[in-house]
C-alpha positions in Angstrom: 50.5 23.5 -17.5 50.2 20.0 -16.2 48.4 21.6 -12.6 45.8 23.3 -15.0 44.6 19.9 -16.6 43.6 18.5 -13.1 41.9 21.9 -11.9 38.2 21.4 -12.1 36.6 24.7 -14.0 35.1 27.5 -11.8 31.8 28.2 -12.2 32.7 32.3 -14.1 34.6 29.4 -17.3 31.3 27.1 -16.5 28.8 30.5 -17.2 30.1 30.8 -21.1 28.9 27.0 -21.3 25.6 27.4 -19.8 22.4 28.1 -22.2 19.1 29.1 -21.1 17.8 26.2 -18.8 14.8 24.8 -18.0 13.3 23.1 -14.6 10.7 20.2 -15.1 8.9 18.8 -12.2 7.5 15.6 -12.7 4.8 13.9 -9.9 3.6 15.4 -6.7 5.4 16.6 -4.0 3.8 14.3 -1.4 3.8 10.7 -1.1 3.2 8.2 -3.2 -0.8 7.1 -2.6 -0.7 3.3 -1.4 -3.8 1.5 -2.7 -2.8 -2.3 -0.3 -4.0 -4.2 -3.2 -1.8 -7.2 -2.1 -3.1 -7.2 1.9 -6.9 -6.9 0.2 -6.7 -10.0 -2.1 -4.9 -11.5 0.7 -7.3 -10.6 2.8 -10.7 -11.5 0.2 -8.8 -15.2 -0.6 -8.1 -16.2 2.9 -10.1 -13.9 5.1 -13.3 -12.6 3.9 -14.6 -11.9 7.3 -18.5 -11.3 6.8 -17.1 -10.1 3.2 -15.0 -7.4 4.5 -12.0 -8.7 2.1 -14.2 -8.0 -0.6 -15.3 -4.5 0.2 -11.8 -4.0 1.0 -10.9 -5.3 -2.3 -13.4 -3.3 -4.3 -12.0 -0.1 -2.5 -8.2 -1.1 -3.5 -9.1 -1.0 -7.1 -11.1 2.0 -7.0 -8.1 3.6 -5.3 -5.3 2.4 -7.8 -7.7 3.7 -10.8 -7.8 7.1 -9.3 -4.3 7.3 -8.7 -4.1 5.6 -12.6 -6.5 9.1 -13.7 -4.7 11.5 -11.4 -7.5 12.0 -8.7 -5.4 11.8 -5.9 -7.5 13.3 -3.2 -10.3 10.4 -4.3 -7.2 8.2 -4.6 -6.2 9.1 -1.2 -10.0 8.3 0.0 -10.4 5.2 -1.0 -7.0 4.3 0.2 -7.9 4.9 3.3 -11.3 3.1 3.7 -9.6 0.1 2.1 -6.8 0.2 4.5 -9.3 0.4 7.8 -12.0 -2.4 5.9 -8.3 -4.3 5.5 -7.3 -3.9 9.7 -10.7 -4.3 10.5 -11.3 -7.8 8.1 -7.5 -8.8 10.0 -8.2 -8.0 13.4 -11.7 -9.8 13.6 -10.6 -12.5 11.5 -7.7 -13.2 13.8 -10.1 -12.7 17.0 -13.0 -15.3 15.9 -9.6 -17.9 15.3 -8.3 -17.2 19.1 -12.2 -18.1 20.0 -12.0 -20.6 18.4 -8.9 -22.5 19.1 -9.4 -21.3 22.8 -12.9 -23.1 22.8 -11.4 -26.1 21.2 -8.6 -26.4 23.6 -11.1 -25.8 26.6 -13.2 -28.3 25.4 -16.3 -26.6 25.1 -16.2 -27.4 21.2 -15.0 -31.0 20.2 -14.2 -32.4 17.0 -16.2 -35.7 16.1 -13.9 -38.3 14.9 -15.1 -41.1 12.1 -15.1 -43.8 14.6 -17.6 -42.5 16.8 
């Protein structure tokens, strides 16, 4: 008797337990949509080359209210111009700081100081 306590139940003693079942699926299959809110207002604060951070900005919101509705193909759209607006609004932003600092330290551009 004591080995029967400590037996787990095979599933045929399991079955008389066992009601009708159902199977819920909740979400899509695929991945979540990410709208890069946070690297947009990053971007639009600090950034903001030619007003790319903006547009990059206005297309993370559209994309987080899609995904909000359920739209996720327009979701997934907008997602994706953000995200290239965002590398594009990095990338040239970086650049034009490169120039910049490379110029300074060449001395092509100088810095006027109060004194002078």
């Amino acid at each position: 008797m004591e080995g029967k306590v400590n037996q787990p139940m095979v599933d045929r003693e399991l079955d008389s337990f066992r009601g009708p079942s159902t199977v819920v699926t909740i979400g899509t299959s695929g991945s979540p949509v990410s709208d890069h809110v946070l690297w947009s207002l990053f971007n639009f604060v600090l950034c903001n080359f030619c007003c790319l951070g903006f547009l990059a900005l206005v297309f993370s919101v559209k994309s987080r209210d899609c995904k909000a509705v359920g739209d996720v193909h327009r979701a997934e759209h907008y997602s994706l111009t953000s995200r290239n607006l965002n590398i594009m609004t990095t990338s040239l932003s970086i650049l034009t700081f490169v120039v910049l600092f490379g110029l300074l330290v060449a001395g092509v551009i100088r810095i006027p100081h109060c004194g002078e």
